[in-house]
C-alpha positions as MATLAB code, in Angstrom:
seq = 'XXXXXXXXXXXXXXXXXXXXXXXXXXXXXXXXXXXXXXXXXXXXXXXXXXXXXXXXXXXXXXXXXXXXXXXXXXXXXXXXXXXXXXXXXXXXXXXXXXXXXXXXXXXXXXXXXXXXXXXXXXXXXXXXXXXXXXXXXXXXXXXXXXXXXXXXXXXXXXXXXXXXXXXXXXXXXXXXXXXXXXXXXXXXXXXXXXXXXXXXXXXXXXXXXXXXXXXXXXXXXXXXXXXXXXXXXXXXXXXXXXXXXXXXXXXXXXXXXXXXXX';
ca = [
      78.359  135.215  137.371;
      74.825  136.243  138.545;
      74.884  139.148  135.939;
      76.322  136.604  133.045;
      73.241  134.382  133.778;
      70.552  137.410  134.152;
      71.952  138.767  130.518;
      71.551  135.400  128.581;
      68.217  134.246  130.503;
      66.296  137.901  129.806;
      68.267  138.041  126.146;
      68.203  133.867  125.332;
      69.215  134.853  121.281;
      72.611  135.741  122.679;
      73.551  132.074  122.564;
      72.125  131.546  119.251;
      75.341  132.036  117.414;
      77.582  130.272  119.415;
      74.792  126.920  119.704;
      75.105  127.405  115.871;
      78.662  127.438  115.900;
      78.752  124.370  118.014;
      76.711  122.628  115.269;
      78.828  123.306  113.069;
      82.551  122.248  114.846;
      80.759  119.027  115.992;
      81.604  117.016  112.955;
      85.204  118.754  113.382;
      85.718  118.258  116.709;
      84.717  114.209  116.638;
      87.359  113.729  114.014;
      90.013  115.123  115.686;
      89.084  112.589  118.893;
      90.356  109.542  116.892;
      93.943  109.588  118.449;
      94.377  107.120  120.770;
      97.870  106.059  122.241;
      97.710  102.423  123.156;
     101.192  101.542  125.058;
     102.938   98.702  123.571;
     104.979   95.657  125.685;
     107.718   94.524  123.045;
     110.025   97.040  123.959;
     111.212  100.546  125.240;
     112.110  101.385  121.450;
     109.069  100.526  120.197;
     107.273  102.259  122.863;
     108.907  104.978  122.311;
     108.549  104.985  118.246;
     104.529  104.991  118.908;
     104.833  107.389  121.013;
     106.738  109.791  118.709;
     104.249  109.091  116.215;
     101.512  109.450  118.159;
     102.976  113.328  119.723;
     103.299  114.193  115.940;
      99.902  113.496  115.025;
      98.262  115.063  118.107;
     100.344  117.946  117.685;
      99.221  118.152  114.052;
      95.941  117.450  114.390;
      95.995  120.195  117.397;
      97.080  123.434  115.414;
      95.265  122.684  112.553;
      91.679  121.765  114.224;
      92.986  124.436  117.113;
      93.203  127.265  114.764;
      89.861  126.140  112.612;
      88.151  126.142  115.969;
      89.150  129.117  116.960;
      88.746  131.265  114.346;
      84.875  129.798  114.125;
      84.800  130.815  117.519;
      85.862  134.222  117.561;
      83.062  134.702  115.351;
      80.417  133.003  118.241;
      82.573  135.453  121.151;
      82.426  138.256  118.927;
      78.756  137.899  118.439;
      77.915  137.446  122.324;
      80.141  140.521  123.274;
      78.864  142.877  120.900;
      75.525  141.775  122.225;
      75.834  142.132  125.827;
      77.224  145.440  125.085;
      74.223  146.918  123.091;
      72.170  145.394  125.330;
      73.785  147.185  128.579;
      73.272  150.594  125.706;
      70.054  149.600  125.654;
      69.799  148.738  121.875;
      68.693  146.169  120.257;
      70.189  142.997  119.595;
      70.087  142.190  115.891;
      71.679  138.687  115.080;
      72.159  139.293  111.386;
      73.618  142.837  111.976;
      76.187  141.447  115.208;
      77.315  138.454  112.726;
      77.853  140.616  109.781;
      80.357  143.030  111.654;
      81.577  139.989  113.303;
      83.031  138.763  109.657;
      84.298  142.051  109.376;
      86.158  142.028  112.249;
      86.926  138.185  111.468;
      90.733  138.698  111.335;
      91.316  140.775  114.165;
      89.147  138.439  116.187;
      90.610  135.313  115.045;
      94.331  136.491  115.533;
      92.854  137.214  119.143;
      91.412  134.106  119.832;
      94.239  132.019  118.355;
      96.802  134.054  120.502;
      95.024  133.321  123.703;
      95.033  129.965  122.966;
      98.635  129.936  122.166;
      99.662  131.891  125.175;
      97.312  128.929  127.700;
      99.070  125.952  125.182;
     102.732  127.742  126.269;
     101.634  127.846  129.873;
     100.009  124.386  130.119;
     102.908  122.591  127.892;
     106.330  123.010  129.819;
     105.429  119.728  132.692;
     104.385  117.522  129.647;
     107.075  118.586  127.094;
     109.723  118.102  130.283;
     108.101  114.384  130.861;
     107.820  112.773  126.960;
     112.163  114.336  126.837;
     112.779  112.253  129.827;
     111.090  109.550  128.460;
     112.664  109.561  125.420;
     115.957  109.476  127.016;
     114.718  106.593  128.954;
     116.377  103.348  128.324;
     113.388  101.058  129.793;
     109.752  101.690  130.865;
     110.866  102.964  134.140;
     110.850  106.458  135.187;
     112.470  108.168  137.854;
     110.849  109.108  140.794;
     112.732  112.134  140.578;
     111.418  112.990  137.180;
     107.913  112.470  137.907;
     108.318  114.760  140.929;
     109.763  117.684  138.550;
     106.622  116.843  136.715;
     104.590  117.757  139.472;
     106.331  120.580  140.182;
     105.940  122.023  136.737;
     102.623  120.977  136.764;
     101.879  122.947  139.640;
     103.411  126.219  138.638;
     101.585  125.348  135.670;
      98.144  125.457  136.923;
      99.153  128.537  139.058;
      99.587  130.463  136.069;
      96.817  129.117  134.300;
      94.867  130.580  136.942;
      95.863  134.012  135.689;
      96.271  133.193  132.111;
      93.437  131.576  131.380;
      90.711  134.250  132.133;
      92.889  137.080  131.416;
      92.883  135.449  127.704;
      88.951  135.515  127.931;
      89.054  138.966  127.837;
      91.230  139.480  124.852;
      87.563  139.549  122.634;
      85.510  141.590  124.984;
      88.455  144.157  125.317;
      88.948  144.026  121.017;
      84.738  144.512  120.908;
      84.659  147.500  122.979;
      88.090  149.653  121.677;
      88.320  147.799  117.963;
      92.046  148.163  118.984;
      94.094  144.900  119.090;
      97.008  146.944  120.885;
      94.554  147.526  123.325;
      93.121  144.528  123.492;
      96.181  143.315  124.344;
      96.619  145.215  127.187;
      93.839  143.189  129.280;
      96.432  140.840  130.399;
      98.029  143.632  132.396;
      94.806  144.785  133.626;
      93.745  141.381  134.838;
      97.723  141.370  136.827;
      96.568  144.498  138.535;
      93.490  142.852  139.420;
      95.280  139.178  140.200;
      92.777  137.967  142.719;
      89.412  139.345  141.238;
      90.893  137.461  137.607;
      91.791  134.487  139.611;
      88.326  134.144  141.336;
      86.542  134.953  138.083;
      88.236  132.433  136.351;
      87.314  129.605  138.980;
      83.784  130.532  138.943;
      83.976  130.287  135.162;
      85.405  127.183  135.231;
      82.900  125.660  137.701;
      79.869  127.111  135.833;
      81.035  125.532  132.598;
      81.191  122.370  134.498;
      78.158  122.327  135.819;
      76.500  123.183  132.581;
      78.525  120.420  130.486;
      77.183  117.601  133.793;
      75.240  116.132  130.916;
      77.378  115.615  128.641;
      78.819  112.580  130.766;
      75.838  110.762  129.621;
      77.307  111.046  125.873;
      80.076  108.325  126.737;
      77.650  105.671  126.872;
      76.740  106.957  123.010;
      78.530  104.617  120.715;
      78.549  107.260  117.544;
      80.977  109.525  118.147;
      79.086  112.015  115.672;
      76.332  111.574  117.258;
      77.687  111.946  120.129;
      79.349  115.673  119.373;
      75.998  116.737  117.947;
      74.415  115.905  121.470;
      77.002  118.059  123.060;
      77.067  120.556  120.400;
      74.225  122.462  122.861;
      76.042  122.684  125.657;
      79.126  123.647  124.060;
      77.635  126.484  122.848;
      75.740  127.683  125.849;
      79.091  127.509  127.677;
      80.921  129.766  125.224;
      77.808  131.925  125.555;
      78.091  131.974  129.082;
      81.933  132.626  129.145;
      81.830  135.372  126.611;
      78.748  137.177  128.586;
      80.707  136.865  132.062;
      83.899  137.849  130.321;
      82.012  140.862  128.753;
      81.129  141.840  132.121;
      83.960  141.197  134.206;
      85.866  143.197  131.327;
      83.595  146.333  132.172;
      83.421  145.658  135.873;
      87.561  146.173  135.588;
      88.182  148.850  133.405;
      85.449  151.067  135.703;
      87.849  150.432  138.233;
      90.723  151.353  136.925;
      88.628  154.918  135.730;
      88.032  155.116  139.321;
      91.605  155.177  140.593;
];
């Protein structure tokens, strides 16, 4: 994490792109915050009509803003990657240069970034899928106890794979950036396995340093304008992607020197 922060302090245009990017997804992203589920009194039917409804539209709204975010994205991860990488070469960093080969690698990246993000949605789903069935085939507004303990179990294997998953899925971009192979980029989720507790602690110090640089944003609730308030954010977003990508970049390169050592 020390090395993540060293590369984008020394090299500060490597979160150019991605602040950019954030800019640009703000408008986006503040649309696609305008579902709200409201639960209604009159009856379980009705209850469960809205929710239905309101499922369908998240789910909607999920893929389509999902994959438009994340194909905008793999353009900021490509762009951080590529420059961590010529910077560890000792080249130089050209912005115009890294973003040009980034929209030629656009589709490669993209199907990248959309498959991690598929792969966490199928590990993250399975507790919350299992809970709106059961309340579906609920007669009244009360649920189980039993059920909502199955939810908690699910939830909690879950989060245990997550902890795998989710940083293994980081390094999808960095892996793509240094072979140009998507085969082998592919392959970083077995690397990461081999390395289960070094992924597992990367991806909680990840997690933590994204959170500590996103503290601010808290403030943003007490911002009326929801545009406004994604533009105020928009910084921070990108500085976190910056930071992710750099760390993942390195972490990436820390592993696969291992395994050359072996």
């Amino acid at each position: 994490m020390e090395n993540a922060i060293n590369m984008l302090t020394k090299n500060p245009a490597l979160v150019l792109v991605p602040i950019l990017i954030a800019f640009i997804l703000a408008p986006i992203n503040t649309s696609n915050n305008n579902t709200n589920f409201h639960f209604p009194q009159e009856s379980a039917e009705v209850a469960k009509e809205q929710l239905r409804n309101f499922v369908h539209d998240f789910v909607k709204d999920a893929v389509i803003f999902g994959i438009l975010t994340s194909i905008m994205q793999a353009i900021s991860g490509y762009s951080v990657s590529s420059g961590v990488l010529d910077i560890i070469r000792q080249k130089d960093y050209r912005i115009a240069q890294t973003i040009v080969e980034a929209l030629k690698n656009l589709p490669q990246v993209a199907f990248l970034n959309v498959f991690g993000w598929v792969v966490t949605i199928l590990v993250i789903a399975p507790p919350f899928a299992y809970l709106y069935s059961e309340i579906m085939k609920a007669e009244s507004f009360t649920i189980p106890g039993s059920v909502m303990d199955n939810f908690f179990f699910l939830a909690i294997v879950s989060l245990l794979i997550l902890l795998y998953v989710a940083p293994a899925s980081l390094l999808l971009i960095p892996a793509y950036v240094k072979t140009k192979s998507i085969r082998s980029a592919l392959k970083v989720y077995r690397l990461a396995l081999n390395r289960l507790s070094s992924t597992i602690g990367f991806g909680i110090l990840v997690f933590i340093a994204i959170a500590i640089i996103n503290l601010p944003t808290m403030l943003t609730r007490f911002i009326n304008n929801q545009l406004l308030a994604g533009i105020v954010t928009a910084p921070f977003n990108g500085l976190s992607n910056a930071f992710s990508m750099a760390a993942a970049t390195l972490f990436y390169l820390f592993l696969i020197e291992e395994m050359e050592e072996e």
